[in-house]
C-alpha positions as CSV (number, residue, x, y, z in Angstrom):
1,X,-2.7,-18.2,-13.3
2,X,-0.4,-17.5,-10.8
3,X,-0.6,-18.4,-6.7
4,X,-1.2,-14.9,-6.3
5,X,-3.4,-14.1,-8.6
6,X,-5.9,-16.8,-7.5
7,X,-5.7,-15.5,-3.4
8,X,-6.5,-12.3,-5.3
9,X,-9.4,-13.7,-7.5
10,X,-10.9,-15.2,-4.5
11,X,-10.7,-12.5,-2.4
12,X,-12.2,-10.1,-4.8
13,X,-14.9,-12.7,-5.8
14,X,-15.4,-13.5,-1.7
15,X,-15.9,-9.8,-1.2
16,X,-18.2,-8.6,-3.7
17,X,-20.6,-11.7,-3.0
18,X,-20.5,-11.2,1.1
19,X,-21.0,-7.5,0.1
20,X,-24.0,-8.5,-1.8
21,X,-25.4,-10.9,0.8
22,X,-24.7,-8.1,3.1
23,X,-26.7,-5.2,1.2
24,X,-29.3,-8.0,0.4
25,X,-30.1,-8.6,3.9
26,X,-30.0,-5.1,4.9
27,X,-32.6,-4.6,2.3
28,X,-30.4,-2.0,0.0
29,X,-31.3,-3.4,-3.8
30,X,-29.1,-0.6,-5.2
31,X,-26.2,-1.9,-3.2
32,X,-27.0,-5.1,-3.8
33,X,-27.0,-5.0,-7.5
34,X,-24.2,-2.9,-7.6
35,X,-21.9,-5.5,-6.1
36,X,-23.6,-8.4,-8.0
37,X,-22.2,-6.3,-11.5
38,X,-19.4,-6.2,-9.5
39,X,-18.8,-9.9,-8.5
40,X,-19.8,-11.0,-12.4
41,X,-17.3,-8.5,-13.6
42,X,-14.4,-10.0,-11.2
43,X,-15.4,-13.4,-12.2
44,X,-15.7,-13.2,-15.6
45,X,-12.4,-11.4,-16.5
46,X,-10.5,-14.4,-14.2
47,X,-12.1,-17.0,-16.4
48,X,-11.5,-15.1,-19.3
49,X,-7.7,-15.0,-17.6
50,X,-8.2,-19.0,-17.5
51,X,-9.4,-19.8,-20.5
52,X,-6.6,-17.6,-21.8
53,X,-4.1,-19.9,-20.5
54,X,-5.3,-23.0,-21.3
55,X,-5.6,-21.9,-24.8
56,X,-9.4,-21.2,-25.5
57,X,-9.3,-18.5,-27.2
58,X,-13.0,-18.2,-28.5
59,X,-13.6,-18.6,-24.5
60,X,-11.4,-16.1,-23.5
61,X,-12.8,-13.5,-25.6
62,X,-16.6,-14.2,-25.3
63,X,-15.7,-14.2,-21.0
64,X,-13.3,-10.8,-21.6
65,X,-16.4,-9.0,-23.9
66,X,-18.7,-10.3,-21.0
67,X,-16.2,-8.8,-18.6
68,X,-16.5,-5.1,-20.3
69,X,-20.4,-5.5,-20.4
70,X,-20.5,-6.1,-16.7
71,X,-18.1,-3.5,-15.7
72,X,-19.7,-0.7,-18.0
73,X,-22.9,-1.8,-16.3
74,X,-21.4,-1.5,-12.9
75,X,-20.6,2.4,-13.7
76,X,-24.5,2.5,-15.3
77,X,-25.9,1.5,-11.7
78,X,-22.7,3.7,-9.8
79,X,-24.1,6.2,-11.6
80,X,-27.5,5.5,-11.1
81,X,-26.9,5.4,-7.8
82,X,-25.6,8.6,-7.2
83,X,-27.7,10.7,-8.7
84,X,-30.6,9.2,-7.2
């Protein structure tokens, strides 16, 4: 993973899990959720990255499918959201 691609990880990651601390606090569990889906979605698609490159493959493709699950979910609970 490049330099870049790590200050970008970790600011994603960072931001969905302040975001979630935020709405948790604030008492939001809609919000909350939302940017948990969120944060698992950034994470696991950057270990699935990880894995990638230091050649676990089995890894890499259970963390990318776990990626897709999460981020289909996120849309579920957008969605969810929204229409109220």
């Amino acid at each position: 993973m490049k330099k870049y691609e790590k200050a970008l990880s970790l600011v994603l990651v960072a931001g969905a899990s302040l975001s979630a601390l935020f709405f948790v606090v604030k008492q939001n569990t809609e919000a909350a959720i939302l940017s948990m889906t969120i944060m698992f979605t950034f994470t696991n698609f950057f270990r699935s990255r990880t894995f990638k490159e230091k050649g676990h493959e089995k890894e890499a493709k259970w963390m990318q499918k776990m990626s897709i699950i999460f981020a289909v979910l996120s849309i579920v609970v957008l969605f969810v959201i929204v229409a109220g």
